[in-house]
Structure formats: C-alpha cells, structure tokens
C-alpha positions as CSV (number, residue, x, y, z in Angstrom):
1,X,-162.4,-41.9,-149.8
2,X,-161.8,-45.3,-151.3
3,X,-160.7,-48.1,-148.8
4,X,-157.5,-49.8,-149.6
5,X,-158.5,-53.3,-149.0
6,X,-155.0,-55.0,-149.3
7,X,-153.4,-52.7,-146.9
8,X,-156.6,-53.3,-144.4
9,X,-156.3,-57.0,-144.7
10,X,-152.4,-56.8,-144.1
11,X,-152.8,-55.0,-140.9
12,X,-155.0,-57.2,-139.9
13,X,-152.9,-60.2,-140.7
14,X,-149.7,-57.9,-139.3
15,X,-151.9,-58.2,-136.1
16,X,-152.6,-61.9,-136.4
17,X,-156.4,-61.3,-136.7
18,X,-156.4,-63.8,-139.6
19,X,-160.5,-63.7,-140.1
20,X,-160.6,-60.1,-140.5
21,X,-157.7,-60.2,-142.8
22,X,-159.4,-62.8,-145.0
23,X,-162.6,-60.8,-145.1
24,X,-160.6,-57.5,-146.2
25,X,-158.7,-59.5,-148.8
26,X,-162.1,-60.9,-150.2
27,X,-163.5,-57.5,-150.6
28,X,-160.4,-56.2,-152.8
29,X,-161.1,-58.6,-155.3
30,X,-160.0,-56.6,-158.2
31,X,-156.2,-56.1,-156.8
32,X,-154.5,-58.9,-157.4
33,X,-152.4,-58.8,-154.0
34,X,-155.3,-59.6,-152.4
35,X,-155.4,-62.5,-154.4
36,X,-151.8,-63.6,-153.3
37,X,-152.5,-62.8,-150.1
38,X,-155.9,-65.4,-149.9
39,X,-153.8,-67.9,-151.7
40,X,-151.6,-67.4,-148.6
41,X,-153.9,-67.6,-146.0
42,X,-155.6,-70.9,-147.7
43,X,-152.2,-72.4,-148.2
44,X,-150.9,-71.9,-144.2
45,X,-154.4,-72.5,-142.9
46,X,-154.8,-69.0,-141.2
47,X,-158.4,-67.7,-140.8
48,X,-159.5,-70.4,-143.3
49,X,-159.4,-74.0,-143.0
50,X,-156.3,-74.9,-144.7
51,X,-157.4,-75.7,-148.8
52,X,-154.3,-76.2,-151.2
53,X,-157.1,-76.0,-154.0
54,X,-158.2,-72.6,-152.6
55,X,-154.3,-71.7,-152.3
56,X,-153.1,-72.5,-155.8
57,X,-156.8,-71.0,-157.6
58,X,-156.0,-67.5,-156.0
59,X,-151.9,-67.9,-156.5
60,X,-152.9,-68.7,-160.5
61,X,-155.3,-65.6,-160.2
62,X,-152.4,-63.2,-159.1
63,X,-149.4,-65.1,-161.4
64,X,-151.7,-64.1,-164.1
65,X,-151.7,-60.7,-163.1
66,X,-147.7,-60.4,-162.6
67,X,-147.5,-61.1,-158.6
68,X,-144.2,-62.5,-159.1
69,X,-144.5,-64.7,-155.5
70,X,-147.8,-66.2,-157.1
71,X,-146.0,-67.0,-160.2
72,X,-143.4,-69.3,-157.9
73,X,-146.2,-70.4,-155.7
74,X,-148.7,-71.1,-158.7
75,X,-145.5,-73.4,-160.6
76,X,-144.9,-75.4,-157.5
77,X,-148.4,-76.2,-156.8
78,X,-148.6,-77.7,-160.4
79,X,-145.5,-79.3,-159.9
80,X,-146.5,-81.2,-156.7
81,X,-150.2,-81.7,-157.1
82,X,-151.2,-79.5,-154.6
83,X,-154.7,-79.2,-154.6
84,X,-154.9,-79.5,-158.1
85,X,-153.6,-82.6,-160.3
86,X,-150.0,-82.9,-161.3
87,X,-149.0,-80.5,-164.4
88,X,-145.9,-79.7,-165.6
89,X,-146.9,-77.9,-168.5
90,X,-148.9,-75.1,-166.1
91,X,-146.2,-75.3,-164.0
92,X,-143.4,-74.7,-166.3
93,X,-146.1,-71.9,-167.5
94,X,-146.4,-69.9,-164.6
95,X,-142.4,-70.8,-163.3
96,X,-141.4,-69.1,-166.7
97,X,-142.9,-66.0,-166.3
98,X,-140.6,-65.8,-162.7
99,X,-138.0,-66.9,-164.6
100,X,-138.2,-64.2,-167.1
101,X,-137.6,-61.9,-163.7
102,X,-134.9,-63.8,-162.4
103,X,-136.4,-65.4,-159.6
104,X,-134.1,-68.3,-158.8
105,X,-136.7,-70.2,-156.9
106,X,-138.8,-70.8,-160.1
107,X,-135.2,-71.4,-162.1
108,X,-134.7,-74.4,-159.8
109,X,-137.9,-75.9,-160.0
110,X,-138.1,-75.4,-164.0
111,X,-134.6,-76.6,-164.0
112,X,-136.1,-79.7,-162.4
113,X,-138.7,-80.2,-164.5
114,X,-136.7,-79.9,-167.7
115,X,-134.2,-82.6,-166.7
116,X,-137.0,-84.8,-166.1
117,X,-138.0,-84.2,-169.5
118,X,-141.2,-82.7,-169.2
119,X,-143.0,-79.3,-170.4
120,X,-141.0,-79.5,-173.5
121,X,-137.6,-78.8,-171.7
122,X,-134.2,-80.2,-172.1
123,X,-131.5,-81.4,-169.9
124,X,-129.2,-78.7,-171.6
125,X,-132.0,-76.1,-170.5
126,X,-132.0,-77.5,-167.3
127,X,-128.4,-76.6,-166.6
128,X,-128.1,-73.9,-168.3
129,X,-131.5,-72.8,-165.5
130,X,-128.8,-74.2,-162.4
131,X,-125.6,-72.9,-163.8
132,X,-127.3,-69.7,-163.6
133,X,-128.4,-70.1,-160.0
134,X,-125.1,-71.4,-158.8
135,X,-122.8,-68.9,-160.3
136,X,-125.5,-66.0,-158.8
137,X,-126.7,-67.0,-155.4
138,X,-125.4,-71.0,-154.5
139,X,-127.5,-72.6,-152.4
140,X,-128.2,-76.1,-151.8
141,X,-131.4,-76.9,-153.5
142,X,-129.6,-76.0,-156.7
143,X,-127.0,-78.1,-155.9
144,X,-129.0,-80.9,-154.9
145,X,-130.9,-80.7,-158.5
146,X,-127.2,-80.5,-160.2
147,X,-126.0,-83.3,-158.7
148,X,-129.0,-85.3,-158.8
149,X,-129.2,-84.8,-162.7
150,X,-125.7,-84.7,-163.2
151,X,-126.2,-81.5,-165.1
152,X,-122.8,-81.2,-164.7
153,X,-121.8,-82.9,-167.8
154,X,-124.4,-81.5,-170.1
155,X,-122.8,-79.2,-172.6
C-alpha cells in the first residue's frame, strides 16, 4: 500500500502538529501539493522558521506544475520581493497562467503591474484585467487599483 503523503501531512497540519506535517510534505516530493503546502508552511512560519525564500522556491515549484494557489502566491512573491529580488517579468509569468483560469487575485495584481508599465503590459491591458474583476466579483482591491490608475479613462 502506497502512503499518501499529502493527505498525511494535511492531517497533521488539520491537527496543528506543524513538524510532522512538514516532514510528511517533504517525503511527497513528487506531488506537487506537497510543494504548495511547504511553500505554505515556510511563508506563515509553522513547523519551520518562517523563510519567504523557502516559501516562494516551493510556490514556483507547484505554479509550474498547475497548483493554481501557487501560481497567485509565486506572482506576488515576485511582485514584492519576497524572499527573492523584485521581478515583474516572473511575476507577470506565473500571474498569467492564474489568469488564464480566471483567478481574479492574480487579474489584480497583473492588472497592477501592467499600468505600471512593466512585463510588457499596457495600461489598456490593465483595465481591461480590472473591468473584468469589477463587473464579476467587486471588491475593493480592484477598485483601489482602478482608481489609483485611473483605468477608468483608458479605452
């Protein structure tokens, strides 16, 4: 009987027995959950001492593999320097692939990135990234980005 090393490492982390969970995760190396799930437990500091680096290798690791959370986690790391230096280009690389989903997350941070002018983007990309995220689900980080931009006047 094969173990199931993400599911181990999730009860484990269900029960707050962060360690345990790390070492489960570890052992699945091959399933790319586990990889989410160590790029979680570096990012909040739980079992591990808290390592951004750590975080955003493993949330690259599982981006790359289709984890869509790790595609959103991966971009923002890139986009804030977190743990790694400052990239727009890798972020707008790994936010794309959410995109391409429909995460809104990832549209708002692209969109962001775009109407700074980086990664290639456009300010018309950018809000036509927000327009998409207002008209489906609001919310106030989108707004904040269309306002701050003024995307509103880009045609």
């Amino acid at each position: 009987m094969e173990i199931d090393f993400y599911n181990a490492g999730m009860n484990a982390y269900s029960a707050r027995r962060f360690e345990e969970a790390h070492d489960w995760f570890v052992k699945g190396e091959e399933d790319p959950r586990c990889f989410y799930a160590l790029g979680t437990l570096y990012y909040n500091g739980q079992g591990v001492i808290r390592n951004f680096t750590q975080s955003t290798m493993y949330y690259s690791k599982a981006a790359e593999a289709g984890i869509l959370p790790a595609q959103v986690s991966a971009g923002f790391a890139y986009a804030n320097a977190m743990g790694v230096p400052e990239d727009f280009d890798k972020a707008a690389y790994y936010l794309k692939m959410a995109v391409a989903q429909g995460e809104a997350a990832a549209k708002i941070t692209l969109a962001e990135i775009y109407a700074k002018g980086f990664a290639g983007g456009s300010r018309k990309e950018a809000a036509v990234l927000i327009r998409e995220v207002l008209a489906s689900t609001g919310g106030e980080e989108a707004y904040d980005v269309y306002t701050r931009y003024d995307l509103g006047n880009v045609k």
